[in-house]
N, C-alpha and C positions, 0 to 999 in steps of 0.2 A: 807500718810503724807500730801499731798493737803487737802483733805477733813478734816484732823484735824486742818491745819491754816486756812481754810474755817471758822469751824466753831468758833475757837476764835475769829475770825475778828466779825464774828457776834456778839459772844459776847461782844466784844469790843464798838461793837455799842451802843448797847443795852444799857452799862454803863454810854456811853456818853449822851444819849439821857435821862437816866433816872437823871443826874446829872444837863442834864440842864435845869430838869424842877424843882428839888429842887433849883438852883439860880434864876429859874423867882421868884418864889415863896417867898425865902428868900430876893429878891428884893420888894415885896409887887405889883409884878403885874399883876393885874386880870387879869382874861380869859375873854377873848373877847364875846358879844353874837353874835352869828351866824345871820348876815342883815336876814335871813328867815323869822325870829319873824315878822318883821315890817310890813309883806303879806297880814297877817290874818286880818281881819275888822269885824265889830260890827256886830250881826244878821241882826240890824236893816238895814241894807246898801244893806241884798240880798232879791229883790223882785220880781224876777223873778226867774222862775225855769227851763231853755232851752226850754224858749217858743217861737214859730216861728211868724214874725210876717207878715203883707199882704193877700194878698187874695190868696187862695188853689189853687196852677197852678201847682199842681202836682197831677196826681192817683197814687193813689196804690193798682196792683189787688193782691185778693189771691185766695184762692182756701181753703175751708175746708173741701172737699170732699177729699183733697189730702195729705196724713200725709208728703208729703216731702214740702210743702208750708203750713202745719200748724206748722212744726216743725222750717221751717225758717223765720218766721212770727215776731218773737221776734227780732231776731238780725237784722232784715231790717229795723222796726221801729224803733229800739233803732240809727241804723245808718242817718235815717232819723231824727231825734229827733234829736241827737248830733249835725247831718247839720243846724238845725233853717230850714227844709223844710217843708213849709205847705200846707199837705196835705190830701187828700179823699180817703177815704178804699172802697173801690168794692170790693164783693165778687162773684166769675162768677158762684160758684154753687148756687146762688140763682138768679143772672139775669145778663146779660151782660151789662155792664156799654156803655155809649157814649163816647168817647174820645173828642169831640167835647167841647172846654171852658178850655180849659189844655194847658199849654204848652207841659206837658210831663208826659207821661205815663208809669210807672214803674211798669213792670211784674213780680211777686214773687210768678211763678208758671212754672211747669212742660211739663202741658198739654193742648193741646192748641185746644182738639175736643167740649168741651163746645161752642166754639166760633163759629165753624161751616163755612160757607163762608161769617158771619158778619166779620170775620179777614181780607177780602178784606177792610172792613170800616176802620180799622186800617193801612193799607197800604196807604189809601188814606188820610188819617189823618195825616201822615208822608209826603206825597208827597209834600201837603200844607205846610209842616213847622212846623210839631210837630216833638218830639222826643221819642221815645219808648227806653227802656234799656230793655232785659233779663236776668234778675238777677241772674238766673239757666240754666243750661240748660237743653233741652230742648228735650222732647222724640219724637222720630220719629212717624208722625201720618197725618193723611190726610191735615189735616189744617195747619200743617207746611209744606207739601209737596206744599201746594199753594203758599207760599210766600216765600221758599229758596233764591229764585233767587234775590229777593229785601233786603234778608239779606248778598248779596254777595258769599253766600254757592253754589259752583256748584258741590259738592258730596258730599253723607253724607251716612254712617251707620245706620242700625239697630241697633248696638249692641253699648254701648258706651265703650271708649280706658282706659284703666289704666292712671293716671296720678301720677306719684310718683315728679314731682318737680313741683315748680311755677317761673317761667324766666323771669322777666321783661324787655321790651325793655330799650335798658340803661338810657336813659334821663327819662322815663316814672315816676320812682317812690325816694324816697329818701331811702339813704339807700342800695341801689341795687350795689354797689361797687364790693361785691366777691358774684356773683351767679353762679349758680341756690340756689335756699333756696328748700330742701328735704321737701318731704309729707312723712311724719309715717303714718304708716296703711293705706298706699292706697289700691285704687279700682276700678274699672270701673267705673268711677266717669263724663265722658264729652263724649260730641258727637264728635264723629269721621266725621270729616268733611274737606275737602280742600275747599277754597276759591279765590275768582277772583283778579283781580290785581286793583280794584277801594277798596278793602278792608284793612283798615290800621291795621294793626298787633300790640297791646302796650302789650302781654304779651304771651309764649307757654308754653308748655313741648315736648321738641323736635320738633317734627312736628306737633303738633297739637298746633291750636292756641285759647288760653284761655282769652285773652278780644280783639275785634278786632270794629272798629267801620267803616259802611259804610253809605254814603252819598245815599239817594233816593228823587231825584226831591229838594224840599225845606228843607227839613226833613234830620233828620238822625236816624237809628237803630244801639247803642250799644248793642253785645252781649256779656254777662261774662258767658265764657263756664266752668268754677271753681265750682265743684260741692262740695265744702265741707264750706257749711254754717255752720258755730259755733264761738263761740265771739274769740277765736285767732283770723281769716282772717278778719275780719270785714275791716282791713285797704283796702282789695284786694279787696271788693263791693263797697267800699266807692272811690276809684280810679277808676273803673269802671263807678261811679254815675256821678263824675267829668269832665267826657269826652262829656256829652250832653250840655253843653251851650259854648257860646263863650267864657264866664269868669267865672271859679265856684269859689264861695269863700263860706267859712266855720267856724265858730270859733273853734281855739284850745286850750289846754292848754298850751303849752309852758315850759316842764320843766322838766330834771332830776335830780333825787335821787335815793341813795342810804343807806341802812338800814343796820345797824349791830345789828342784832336779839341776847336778850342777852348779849348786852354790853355797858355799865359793869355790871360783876354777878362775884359770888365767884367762882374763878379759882379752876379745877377738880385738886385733888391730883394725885399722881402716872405719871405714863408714859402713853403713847398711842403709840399701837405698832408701826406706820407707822413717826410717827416723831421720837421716838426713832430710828429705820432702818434709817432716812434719816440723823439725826442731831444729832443725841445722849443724846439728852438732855430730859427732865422731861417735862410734858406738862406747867408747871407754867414758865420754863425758855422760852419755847417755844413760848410762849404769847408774852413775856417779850423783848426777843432780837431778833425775827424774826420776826414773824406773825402781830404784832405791828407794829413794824418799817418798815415791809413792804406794808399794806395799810396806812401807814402816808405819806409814800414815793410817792405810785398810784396816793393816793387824792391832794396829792403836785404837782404832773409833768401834770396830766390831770386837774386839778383847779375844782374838787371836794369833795366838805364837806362831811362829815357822818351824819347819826344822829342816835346815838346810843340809844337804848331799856334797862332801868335798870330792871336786877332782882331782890329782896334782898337775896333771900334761894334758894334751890332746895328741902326743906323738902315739904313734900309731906304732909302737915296740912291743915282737911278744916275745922275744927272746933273749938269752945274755944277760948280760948287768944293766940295769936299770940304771938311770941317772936320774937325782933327785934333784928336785924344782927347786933352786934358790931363788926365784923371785917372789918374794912371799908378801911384797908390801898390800896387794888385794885380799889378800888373805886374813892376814891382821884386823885390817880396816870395816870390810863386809863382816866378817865371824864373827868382831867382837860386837860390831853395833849388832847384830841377829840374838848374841848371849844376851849382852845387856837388853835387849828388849824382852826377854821372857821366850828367846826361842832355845833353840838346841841343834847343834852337827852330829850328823852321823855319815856314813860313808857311800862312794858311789862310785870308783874306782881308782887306781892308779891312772890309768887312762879310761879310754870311752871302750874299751875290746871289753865284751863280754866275757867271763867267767867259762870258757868253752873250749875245750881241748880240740887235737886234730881227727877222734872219732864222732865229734860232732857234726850234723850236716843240715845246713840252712834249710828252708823249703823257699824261704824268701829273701832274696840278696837282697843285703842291706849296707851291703859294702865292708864288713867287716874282716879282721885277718881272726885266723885261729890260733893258741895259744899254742907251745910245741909240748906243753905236755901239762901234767898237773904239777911237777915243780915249782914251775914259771910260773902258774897261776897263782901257787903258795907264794913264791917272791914276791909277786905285783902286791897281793893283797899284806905283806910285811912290809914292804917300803910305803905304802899307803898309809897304815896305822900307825907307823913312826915318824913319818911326814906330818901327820896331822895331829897327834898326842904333841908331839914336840913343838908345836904350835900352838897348841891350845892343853897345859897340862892338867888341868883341873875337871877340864871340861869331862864328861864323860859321854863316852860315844858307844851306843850302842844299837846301832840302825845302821843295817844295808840295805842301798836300793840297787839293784843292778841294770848295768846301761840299758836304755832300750827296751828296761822291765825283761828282757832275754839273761839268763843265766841255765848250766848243763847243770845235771844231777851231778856231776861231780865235781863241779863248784860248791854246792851247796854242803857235799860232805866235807868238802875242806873248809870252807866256815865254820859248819859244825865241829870239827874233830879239832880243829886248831887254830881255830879263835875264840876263845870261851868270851872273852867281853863283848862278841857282836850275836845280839840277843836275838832277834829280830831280823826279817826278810821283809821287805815292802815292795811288791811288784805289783801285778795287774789282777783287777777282779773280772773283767772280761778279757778272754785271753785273745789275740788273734797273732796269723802266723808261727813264730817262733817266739811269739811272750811265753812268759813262766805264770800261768793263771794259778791264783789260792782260792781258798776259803779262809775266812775268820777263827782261826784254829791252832794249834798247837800240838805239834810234833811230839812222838814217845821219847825224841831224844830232847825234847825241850824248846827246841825253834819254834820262836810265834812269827805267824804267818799272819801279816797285816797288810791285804791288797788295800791298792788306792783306784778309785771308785771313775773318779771323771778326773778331766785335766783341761790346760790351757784355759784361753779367754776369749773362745768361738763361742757363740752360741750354738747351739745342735739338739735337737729335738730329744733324739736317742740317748746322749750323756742327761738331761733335764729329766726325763721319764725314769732315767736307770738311776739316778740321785733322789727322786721322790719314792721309788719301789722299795731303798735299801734306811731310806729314814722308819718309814712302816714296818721293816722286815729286822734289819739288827737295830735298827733308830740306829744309825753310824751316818756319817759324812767324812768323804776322804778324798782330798783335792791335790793334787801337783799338777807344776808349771817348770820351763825353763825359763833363764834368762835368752837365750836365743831363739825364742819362740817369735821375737818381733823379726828375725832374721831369714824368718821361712818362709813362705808364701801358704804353703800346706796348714802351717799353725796359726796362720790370722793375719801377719806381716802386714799383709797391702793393706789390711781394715785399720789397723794403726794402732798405737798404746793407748788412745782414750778411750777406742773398743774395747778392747780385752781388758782393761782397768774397770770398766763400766759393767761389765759381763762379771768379773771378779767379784766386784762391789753387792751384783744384785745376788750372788751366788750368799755371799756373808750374810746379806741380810735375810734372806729367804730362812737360811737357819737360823739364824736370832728369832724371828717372828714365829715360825712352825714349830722352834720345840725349844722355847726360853729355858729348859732347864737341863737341856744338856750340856757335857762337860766341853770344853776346848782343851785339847790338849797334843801336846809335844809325839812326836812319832814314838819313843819311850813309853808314852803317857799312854797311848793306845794300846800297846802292845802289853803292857800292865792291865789294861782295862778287857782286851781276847782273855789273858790267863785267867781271870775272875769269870770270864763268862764261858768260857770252856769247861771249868772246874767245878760249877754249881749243877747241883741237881734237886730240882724239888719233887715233892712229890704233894699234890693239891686234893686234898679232901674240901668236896662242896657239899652243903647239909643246906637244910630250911634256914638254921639259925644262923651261919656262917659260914664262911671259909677258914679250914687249917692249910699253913702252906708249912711240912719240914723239910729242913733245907739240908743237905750232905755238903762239904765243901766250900763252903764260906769262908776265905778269907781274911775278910775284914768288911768290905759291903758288896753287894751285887745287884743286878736291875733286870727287873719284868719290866715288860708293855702288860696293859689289865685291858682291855674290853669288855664292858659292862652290860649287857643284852636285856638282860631284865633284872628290874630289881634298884633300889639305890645302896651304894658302899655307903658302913656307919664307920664307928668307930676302927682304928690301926695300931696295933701295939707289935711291934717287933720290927716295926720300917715307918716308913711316911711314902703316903700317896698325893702324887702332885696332880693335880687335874689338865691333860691337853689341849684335848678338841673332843666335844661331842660327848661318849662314852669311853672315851679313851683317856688311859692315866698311867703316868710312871711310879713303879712302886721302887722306893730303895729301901732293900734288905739288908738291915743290921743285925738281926737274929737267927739261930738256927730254928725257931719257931715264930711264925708269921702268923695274926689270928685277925682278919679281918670280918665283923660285923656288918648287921644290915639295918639301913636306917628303918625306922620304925615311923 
């Protein structure tokens, strides 16, 4: 009996909600555009590409003799690139670099017998007031056996410990509210080591401690005992990095989104067994008086937008004349309540066929057809945009996502070359199979490249850890869902919508609470927010009396993360510092000159 006025009530809603949007309507008043639009600026405005600027006071050794420092070689410069650090590559299998004209020396290696008893020279290069980090760690071997004791290590293993979680000390990082954050497929992965009491602990797993930084003479040696370098943890090297000067500052982006993949598209007939069991209803009512009304309600209590991805078809045509959708009454209905709430559409295909000619070739069936040429590809992507402008003419749409996050490089040049309104790419930031993986970046021809981070409404260890690594690292949050995600088994289905609702729910709030001051905004609104953080370049003078930050590329504002290691921040003229956690603070830069003082 409950569960049957349960679900009239919802129905109830549902009618209400659909009633008042035929009176805005019938009142003649437009749906709002989503502020995001207003982000995005002219090609001509980005002239820089996250280029560092000053003189190289940083090394960076590798090792190509060693496949675990040639395979982590990628994500340490991409983390150093993202930072604006400029810096010198050394490679120690061809000769051992001087540390001498560095401030700091950054090891993105393993092994440390190449170096032989020149790794005294390095100790004594610290002594004086360099700084060295260990990026990895670090295998047991004669040459590390010289220098334990100056890394604060007074016992260590042979053999390295399992590490199955990553523990931050609590002020250490944002985001760290309910820890430990779980490692999937761990493995002997860090040095089994105890340490002395001059040694500061910022992160373990149990008893073993995974970034700890100790002071020698003038110098300090950070080491990151975290042995699972891949673009998830990048936040956890990049916190690591930030512990070697008195004040690290870094540009971010500044900004969550959320995507509804697929919406709006033409609503599946029939039932779906797990919302029939829960609600009883048909999947079109299901849309309609629940699942709707229930992320309208999310995006309302947590104050953020959507920006929904139109389909036209699910007809599975990649050739010939296209036939245009006339049944457009979901379309209408979904779209405009999504405008009028402060979201935004942009595109996600004609149908669900990737963007993929016939010299494309899957690795992983996924059931898809291939397109018969790049024509038909140009067709698809022109009846799409006239399908959906002539729907919505005001709106402005400038977001592709492509199905499946899969799209070919020669999709992409025909977006670029001949669709100048569609700004923006949103695919995947971890790629796997045939995904189309980015970075946070922007293309010489213009294309901002805005991956989406995690998705659906499972819980999963690996999306939870790869969303706190990337709040640390860009401070961004980037979320898509389908609506036929209740319809899979794979994406949550049996668990039911007040799973994946719930899981949504603690997603919003996690961001509300770990970083109150960053922006929400429209897939536009991000993608405005990459071009600001692509195009800034500082360059950070630190003195006794202060810091000067001058800024190349400004915009109009742009955002560091600050790290505060010693010292307290006084007065700010040329931005405002918001305080997060611990030592950490967001600075927004409104000036080409930044002059932050020290309290006294």
């Amino acid at each position: 009996m409950k569960k049957n006025i349960f679900i009239l009530f919802r129905v109830l809603i549902g009618f209400i909600a659909f009633f008042a949007l035929l009176l805005i309507e019938r009142m003649g008043i437009p749906y709002k555009a989503a502020e995001g639009n207003s982000l995005i600026v002219e090609d001509s405005k980005i002239t820089h590409y996250k280029e560092a600027a000053g003189t190289k006071n940083c090394l960076f050794i590798t090792d190509s003799s060693d496949v675990n420092a040639v395979d982590s070689r990628d994500d340490f410069e991409q983390i150093l690139t993202d930072m604006r650090i400029a810096y010198d590559t050394a490679d120690i299998n061809e000769e051992i670099p001087d540390p001498s004209g560095y401030d700091k020396v950054v090891m993105g290696i393993k092994h440390l017998t190449a170096f032989g008893e020149k790794i005294l020279d390095y100790t004594t290069y610290v002594e004086n007031g360099g700084k060295i980090l260990f990026w990895l760690p670090i295998e047991r071997e004669e040459s590390l056996d010289i220098i334990i004791g100056k890394l604060g290590i007074t016992d260590i293993s042979y053999t390295f410990v399992e590490v199955d979680k990553f523990d931050p000390k609590e002020d250490f990082m944002i985001g760290s509210t309910e820890v430990p954050f779980a490692i999937e497929d761990y493995y002997g992965s860090s040095m089994q080591v105890n340490l002395d009491a001059s040694s500061e602990v910022f992160a373990t797993c149990d008893t073993t401690p995974l970034i700890w930084r100790r002071k020698f003479g003038d110098g300090y040696f950070v080491v990151c005992n975290f042995g699972y370098c891949e673009k998830a943890y990048r936040g956890i090297y990049c916190a690591a990095y930030s512990l070697l000067d008195d004040v690290c500052i870094y540009p971010v982006i500044n900004g969550a989104t959320f995507y509804l993949d697929d919406f709006p598209s033409p609503v599946p007939n029939g039932d779906g067994k797990y919302i029939r069991r829960d609600y009883g209803m048909d999947i079109a009512e299901f849309y309609t008086n629940v699942w709707w009304p229930d992320l309208l309600s999310l995006g309302s209590k947590y104050d953020f937008p959507y920006t929904g991805l139109i389909i036209e078809t699910y007809e599975d045509q990649v050739s010939g004349k296209l036939k245009a959708n006339t049944d457009v009454a979901d379309y209408y209905y979904y779209g405009n309540m999504l405008l009028n709430s402060g979201g935004e559409l942009g595109y996600h295909g004609y149908n669900h066929q990737p963007l993929c000619n016939r010299d494309f070739v899957y690795t992983v069936d996924l059931g898809y057809k291939l397109w018969e040429n790049n024509d038909e590809i140009k067709d698809s992507l022109t009846e799409l945009t006239e399908f959906s402008t002539g729907l919505f003419p005001t709106a402005k749409l400038q977001v592709y996502v492509p199905p499946s996050n899969v799209i070919s490089q020669e999709g992409i040049d025909i977006i670029d070359n001949d669709f100048p309104d569609i700004k923006t790419i949103a695919s995947i930031y971890l790629p796997e199979g045939d995904t189309y993986g980015q970075e946070f970046d922007v293309d010489e021809s213009g294309m901002i490249n805005t991956p989406r981070i995690v998705s659906g409404g499972v819980k999963d260890d690996y999306m939870r850890i790869t969303a706190f690594s990337e709040l640390n690292y860009h401070f961004v949050a980037s979320h898509f869902m389908h609506p036929d995600d209740l319809l899979d088994v794979d994406r949550g289905a049996e668990l039911g919508w007040e799973s994946a609702k719930s899981t949504i729910e603690e997603y919003m709030d996690w961001i509300n609470e770990s970083a109150p001051p960053m922006r929400h905004l429209t897939g536009s609104g991000i993608a405005g927010a990459v071009q600001r953080f692509t195009n800034i370049v500082i360059d950070i003078d630190q003195r006794e009396d202060g810091i000067t930050i001058s800024v190349d590329g400004l915009i109009d504002t742009a955002y560091c993360l600050v790290r505060v290691n010693h010292g307290q921040i006084g007065d700010v003229k040329g931005g405002t510092l918001t305080h997060l956690k611990g030592d950490l603070y967001l600075l927004e830069i409104t000036d080409n000159t930044v002059e932050i003082g020290y309290a006294k």
